[in-house]
C-alpha positions as CSV (number, residue, x, y, z in Angstrom):
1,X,-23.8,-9.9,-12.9
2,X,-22.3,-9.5,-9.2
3,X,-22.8,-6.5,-7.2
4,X,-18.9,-6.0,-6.7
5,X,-17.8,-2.2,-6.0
6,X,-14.5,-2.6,-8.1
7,X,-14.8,-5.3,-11.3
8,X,-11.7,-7.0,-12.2
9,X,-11.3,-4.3,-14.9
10,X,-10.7,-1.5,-11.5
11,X,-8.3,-3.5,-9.4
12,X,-6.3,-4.8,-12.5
13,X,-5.6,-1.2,-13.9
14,X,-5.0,0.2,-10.0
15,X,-1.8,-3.0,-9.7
16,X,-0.9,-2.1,-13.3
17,X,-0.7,1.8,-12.5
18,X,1.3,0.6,-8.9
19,X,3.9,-1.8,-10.9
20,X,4.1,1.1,-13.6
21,X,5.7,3.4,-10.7
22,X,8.0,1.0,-9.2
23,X,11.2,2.2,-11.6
24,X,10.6,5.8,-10.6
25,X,10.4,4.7,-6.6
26,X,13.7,4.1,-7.1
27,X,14.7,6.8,-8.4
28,X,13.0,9.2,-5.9
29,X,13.9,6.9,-2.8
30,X,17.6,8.0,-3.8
31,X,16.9,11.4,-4.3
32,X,15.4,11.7,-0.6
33,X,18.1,9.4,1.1
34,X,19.1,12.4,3.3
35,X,15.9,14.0,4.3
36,X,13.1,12.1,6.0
37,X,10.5,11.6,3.8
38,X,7.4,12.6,5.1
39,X,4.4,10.6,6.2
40,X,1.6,9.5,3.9
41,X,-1.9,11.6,4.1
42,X,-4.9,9.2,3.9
43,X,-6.4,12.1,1.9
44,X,-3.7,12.3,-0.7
45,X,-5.2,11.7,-4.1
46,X,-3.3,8.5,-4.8
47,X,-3.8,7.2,-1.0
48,X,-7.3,7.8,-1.4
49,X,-7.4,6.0,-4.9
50,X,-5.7,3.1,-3.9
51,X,-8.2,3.6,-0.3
52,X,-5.4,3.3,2.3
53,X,-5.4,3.5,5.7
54,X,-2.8,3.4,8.6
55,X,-4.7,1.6,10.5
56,X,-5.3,-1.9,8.8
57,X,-8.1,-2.7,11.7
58,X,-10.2,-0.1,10.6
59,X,-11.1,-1.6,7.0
60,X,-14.5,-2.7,6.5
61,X,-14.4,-5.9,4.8
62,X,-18.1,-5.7,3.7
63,X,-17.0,-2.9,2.1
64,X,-13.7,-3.5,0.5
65,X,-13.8,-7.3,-0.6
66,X,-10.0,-7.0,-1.4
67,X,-9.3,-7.0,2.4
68,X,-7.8,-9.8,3.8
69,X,-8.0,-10.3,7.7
70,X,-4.5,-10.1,9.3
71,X,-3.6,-7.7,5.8
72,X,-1.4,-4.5,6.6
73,X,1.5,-2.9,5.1
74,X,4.4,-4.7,7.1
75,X,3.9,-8.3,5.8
76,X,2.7,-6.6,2.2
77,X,5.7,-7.2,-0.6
78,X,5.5,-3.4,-1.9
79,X,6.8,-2.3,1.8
80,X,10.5,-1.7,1.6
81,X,12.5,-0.5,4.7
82,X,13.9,-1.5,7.9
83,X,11.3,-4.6,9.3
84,X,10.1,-3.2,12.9
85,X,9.8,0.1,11.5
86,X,6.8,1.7,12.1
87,X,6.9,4.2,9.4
88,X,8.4,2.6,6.1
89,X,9.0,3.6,2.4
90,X,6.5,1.8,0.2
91,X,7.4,1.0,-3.7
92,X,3.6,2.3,-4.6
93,X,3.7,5.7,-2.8
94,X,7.4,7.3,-3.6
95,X,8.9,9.6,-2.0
96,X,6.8,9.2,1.1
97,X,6.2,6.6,4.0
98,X,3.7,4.3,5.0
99,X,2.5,2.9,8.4
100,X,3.8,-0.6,9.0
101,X,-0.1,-1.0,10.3
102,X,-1.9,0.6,7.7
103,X,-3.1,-1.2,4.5
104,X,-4.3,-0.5,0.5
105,X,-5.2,-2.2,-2.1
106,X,-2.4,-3.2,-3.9
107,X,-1.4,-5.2,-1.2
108,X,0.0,-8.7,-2.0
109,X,1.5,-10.6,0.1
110,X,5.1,-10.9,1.5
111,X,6.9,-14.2,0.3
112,X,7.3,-16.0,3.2
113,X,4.6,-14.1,5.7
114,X,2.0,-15.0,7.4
115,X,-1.5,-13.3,7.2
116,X,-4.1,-14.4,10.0
């Protein structure tokens, strides 16, 4: 046995419960068109479940062995939202928005981007 923090059990269920939200991100993304949707707290329960961070540099990859270097939210394929953004709607967190910087995760890459 491996002394891993999260099994494959833990990170399967966490994309499963992300992929289950994306038809109801739609939904509240139109709801919200006219008002700014506010920012994302690091300490909100699903932030903190899914351990995200605005800041994609300060992610300890001893720690979190999902972590890619060169990761973060703009080149990640759940960020919707204008590229160059810095704050950007996120399919896993509805009716809020991410840092373009930050990271989580869920995060998969981009088709097309480069991490590194």
């Amino acid at each position: 046995m491996t002394d891993r923090r999260y099994d494959r059990r833990t990170v399967l269920k966490s994309a499963l419960a992300g992929l289950a939200a994306l038809p109801a991100a739609g939904l509240v993304q139109t709801a919200h068109a006219q008002a700014a949707p506010p920012h994302l707290d690091e300490k909100d329960p699903l932030a903190a479940a899914m351990g995200y961070v605005h800041d994609a540099k300060k992610v300890d990859a001893n720690k979190v062995p999902q972590y890619k270097k060169g990761a973060h939210c703009a080149n990640c394929l759940q960020m919707t939202g204008k590229d160059g953004d810095e704050w950007r709607p996120c399919n896993i967190f509805p009716g809020k928005v991410v840092n373009a910087n930050g990271w989580c995760k869920v995060w998969v890459v981009k088709p097309g981007a480069k991490v590194g």
